[in-house]
C-alpha positions as CSV (number, residue, x, y, z in Angstrom):
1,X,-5.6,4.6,-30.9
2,X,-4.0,7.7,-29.3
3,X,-2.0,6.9,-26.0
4,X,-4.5,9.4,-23.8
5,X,-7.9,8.0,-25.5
6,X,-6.4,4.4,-24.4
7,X,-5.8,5.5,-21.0
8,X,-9.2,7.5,-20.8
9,X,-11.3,4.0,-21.6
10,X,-9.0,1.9,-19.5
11,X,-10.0,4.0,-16.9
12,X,-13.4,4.3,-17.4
13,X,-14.1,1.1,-17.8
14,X,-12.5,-0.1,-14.2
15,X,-14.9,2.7,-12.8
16,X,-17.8,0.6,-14.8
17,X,-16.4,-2.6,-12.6
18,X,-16.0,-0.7,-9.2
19,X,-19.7,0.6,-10.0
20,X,-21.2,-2.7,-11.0
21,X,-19.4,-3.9,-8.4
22,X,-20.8,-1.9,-5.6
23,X,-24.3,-2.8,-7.2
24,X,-26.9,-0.2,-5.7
25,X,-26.2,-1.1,-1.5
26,X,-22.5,-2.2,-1.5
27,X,-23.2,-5.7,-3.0
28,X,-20.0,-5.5,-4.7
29,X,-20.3,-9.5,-5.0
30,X,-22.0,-8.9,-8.3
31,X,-18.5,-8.2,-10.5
32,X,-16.4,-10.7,-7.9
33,X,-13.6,-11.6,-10.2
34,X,-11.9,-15.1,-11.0
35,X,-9.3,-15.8,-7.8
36,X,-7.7,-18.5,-9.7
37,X,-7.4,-16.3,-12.8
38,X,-6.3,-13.5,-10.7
39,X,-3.8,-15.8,-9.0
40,X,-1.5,-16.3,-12.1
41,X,-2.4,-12.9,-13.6
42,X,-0.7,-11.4,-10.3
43,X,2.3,-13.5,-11.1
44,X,2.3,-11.9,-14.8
45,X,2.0,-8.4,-13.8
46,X,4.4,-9.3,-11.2
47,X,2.1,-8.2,-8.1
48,X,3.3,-10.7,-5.9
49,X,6.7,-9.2,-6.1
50,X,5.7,-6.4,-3.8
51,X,3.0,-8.2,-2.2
52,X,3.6,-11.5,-1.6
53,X,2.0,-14.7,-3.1
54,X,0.4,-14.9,-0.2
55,X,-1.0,-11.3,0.1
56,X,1.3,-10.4,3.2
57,X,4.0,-8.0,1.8
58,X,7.1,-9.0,0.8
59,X,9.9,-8.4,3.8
60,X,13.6,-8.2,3.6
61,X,15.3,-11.5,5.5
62,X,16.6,-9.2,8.2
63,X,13.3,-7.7,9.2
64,X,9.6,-8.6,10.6
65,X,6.0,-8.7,8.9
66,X,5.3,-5.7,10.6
67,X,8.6,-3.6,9.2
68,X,6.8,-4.3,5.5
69,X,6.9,-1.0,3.5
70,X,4.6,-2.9,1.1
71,X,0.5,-3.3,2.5
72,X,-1.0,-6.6,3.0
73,X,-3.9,-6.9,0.7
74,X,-4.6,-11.0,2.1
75,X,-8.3,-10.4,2.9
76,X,-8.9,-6.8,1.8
77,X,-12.4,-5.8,0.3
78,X,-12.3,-6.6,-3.9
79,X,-14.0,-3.0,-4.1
80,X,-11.7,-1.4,-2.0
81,X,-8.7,-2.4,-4.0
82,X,-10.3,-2.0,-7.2
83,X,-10.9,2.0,-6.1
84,X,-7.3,2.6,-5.1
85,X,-5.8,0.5,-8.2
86,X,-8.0,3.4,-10.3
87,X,-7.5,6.2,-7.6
88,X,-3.7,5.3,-8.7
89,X,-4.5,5.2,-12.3
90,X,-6.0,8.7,-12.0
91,X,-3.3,9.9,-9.6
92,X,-6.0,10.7,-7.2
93,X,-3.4,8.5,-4.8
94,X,0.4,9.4,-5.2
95,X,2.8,6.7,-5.5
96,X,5.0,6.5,-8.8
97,X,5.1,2.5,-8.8
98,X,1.7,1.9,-8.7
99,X,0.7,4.4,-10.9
100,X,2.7,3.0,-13.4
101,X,1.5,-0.3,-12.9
102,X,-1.7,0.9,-12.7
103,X,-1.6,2.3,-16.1
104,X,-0.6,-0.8,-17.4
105,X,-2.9,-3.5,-16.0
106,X,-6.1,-4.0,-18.3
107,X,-9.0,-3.0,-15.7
108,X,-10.5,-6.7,-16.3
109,X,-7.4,-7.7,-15.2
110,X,-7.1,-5.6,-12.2
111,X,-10.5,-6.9,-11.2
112,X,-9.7,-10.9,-11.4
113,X,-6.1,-9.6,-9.2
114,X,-8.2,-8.3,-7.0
115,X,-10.5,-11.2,-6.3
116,X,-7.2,-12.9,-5.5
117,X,-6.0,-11.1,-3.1
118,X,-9.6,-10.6,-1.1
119,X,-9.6,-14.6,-1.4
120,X,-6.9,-15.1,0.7
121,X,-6.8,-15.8,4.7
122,X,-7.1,-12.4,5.7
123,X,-4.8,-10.7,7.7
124,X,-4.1,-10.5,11.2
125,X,-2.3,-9.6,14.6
126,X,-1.4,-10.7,17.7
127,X,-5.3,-9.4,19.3
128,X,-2.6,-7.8,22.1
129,X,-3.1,-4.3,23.6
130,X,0.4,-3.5,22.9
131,X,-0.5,0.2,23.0
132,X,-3.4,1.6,25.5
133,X,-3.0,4.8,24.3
134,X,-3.4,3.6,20.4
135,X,-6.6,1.6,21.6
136,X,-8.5,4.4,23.5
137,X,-7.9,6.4,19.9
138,X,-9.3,4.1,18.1
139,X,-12.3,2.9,20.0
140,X,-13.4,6.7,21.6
141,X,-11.5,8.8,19.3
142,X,-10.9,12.5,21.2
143,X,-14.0,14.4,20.1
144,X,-12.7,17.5,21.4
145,X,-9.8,17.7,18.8
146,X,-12.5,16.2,16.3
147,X,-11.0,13.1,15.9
148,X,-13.4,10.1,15.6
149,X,-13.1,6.7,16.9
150,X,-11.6,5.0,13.9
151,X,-13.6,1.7,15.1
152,X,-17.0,3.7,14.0
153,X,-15.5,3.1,10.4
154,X,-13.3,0.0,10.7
155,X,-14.8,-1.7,13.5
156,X,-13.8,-2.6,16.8
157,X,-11.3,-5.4,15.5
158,X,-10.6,-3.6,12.0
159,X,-11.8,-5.7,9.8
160,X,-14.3,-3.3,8.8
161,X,-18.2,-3.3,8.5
162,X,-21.1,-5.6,6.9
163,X,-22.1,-3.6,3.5
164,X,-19.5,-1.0,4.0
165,X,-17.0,-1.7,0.6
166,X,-15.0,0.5,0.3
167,X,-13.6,1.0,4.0
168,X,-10.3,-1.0,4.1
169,X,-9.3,-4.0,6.4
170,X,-6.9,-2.5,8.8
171,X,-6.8,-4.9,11.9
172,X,-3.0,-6.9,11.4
173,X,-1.7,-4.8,8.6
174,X,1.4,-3.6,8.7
175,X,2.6,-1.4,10.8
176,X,5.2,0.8,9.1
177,X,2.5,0.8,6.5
178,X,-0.4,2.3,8.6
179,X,2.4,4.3,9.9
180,X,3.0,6.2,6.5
181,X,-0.4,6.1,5.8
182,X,-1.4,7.8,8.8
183,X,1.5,10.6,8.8
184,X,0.2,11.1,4.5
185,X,-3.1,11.5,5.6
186,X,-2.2,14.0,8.0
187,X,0.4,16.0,5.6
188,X,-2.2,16.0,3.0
189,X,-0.2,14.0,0.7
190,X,-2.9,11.6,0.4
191,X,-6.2,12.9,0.1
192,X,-8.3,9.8,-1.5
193,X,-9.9,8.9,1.3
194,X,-14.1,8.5,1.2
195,X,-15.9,10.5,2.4
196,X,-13.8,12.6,0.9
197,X,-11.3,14.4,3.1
198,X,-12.7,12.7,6.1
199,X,-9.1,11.3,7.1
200,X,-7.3,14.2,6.4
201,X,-9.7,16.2,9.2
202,X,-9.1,13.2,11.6
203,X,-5.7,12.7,11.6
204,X,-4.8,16.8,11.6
205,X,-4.6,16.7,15.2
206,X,-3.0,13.7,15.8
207,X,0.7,13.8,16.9
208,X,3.5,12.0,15.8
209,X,3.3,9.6,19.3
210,X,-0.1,9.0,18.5
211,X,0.1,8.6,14.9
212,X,2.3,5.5,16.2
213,X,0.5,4.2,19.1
214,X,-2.2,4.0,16.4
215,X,-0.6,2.1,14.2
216,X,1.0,-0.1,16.9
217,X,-2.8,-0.9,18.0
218,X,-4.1,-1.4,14.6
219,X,-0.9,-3.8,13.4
220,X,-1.9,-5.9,16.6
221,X,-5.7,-6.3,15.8
């Protein structure tokens, strides 16, 4: 079978899974994957390299959870990280790793790797208020610069809200992580985000202080 017509099929069927998955009102339990098969198929596909065996990012002796380059995904929604593993497959999210290991994971695969990760103790901060300023952003928002309360999508504590699938777990994630994704959301860079182009008007206006008193609040949640 020709290399593109491979790729094509692999692709559409993890969009089959993601939409079984999200079922017809976000009950994306109906296509939860294997965690124990997904545990040893993370190990194959060498997942856990990156992200930990225990889903919290792999970081360098010399440096803190929250210096991690690499996201926590202990806890994150199955849905959620089934849409970015195929918005990386598509290159609809731009990262040349995971696009190439996107490509080569079958999608059933992806699917039981995913269950593993959303099965472990989800992630979490301190619960501080290390950064007023990042706090007032992300429960008010400044609806004069059109920037809305992130908690209206993530929830006050970030671990998003009930039915809501494909908005990410952000409360304890790392925080050079939210960091880059906060500063690629803003550049345009990254422009997966649902609904689409939502985060791209929301963080336009947001400055580079902000952008980390953000993701100083967030890490801590």
């Amino acid at each position: 079978m020709p290399h593109l017509l491979q790729e094509v099929l692999k692709g559409g069927a993890l969009r089959m899974a993601l939409m079984i998955s999200l079922g017809g009102s976000g009950g994306w339990a109906l296509a939860q994957g294997d965690p124990v098969l997904g545990r040893t198929l993370a190990e194959d596909e060498r997942c856990i390299e990156c992200h930990g065996a225990d889903g919290k990012g792999w970081v360098h002796a010399s440096a803190s959870a929250a210096e991690s380059k690499f996201p926590k995904l202990a806890g994150q929604l199955q849905a959620y990280l089934l849409k970015q593993f195929d918005d990386f497959r598509q290159g609809l999210r731009k990262d040349d790793q995971m696009a190439m290991m996107a490509r080569s994971v079958d999608p059933e695969d992806a699917r039981h790797i995913a269950a593993f990760f959303a099965s472990l103790p989800g992630m979490g901060g301190e619960g501080g208020t290390a950064s007023p300023a990042g706090k007032r952003l992300y429960e008010q928002g400044d609806p004069a610069r059109g920037i809305v309360a992130c908690a209206s999508c993530h929830g006050p504590t970030g671990k998003g809200r009930p039915g809501d699938a494909l908005t990410p777990v952000l409360g304890g994630q790392s925080w050079r992580y939210l960091e880059k994704q906060l500063r690629d959301w803003r550049s345009g860079h990254r422009r997966n985000g649902r609904p689409e182009a939502l985060m791209n008007v929301v963080t336009k206006s947001l400055s580079d202080a902000e952008i980390e008193a953000l993701a100083t609040h967030m890490a801590g949640l």
